[in-house]
N, C-alpha and C positions, 0 to 999 in steps of 0.2 A: 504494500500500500504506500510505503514512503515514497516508493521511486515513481508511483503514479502521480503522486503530488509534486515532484519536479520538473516532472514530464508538463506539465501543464503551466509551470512558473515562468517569469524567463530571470536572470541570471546575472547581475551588473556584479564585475570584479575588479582586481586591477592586476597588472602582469610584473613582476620587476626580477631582477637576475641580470644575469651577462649575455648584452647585445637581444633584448626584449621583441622585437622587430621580428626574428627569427623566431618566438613563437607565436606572434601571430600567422605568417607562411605558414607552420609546419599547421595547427589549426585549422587555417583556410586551406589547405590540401585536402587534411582529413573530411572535409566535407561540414564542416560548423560555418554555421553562415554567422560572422559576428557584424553586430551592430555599433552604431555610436561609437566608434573606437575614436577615443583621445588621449594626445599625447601628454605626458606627466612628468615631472622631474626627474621622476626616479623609475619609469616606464609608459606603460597604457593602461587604460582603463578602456572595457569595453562590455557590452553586453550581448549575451546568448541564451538560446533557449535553454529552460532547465534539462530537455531530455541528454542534451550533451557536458553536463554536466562531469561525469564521469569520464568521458575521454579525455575534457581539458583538463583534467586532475593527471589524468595520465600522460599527454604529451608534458606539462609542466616537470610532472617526478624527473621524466627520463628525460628532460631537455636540463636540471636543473635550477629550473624558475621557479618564484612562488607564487602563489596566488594567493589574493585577499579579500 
């Protein structure tokens, strides 16, 4: 039931690590269509649907980046 309710949500984060830029590509590869993306000091903030929730957790682990 939980992941129905993010499936439904959508998702505003922000991205920061080394060379930021580079997860949003790898992201927009994977097929997450992100919104609102803006630039931040210290990376991007952008928003997505909650169903994709889960893979950006996962290209951030194995790219290094965090999310917030």
């Amino acid at each position: 039931m939980r992941l129905q309710f993010w499936a439904a949500d959508t998702l505003r984060f922000s991205v920061t690590g080394p060379e930021p830029h580079r997860f949003l590509s790898r992201a927009a590869a994977a097929g997450v269509r992100l919104r609102r993306v803006r630039w931040q000091r210290d990376g991007y903030a952008a928003t997505a649907s909650g169903a994709d929730r889960r893979r950006l957790e996962r290209i951030a682990r194995d790219g290094g980046w965090t999310l917030a």
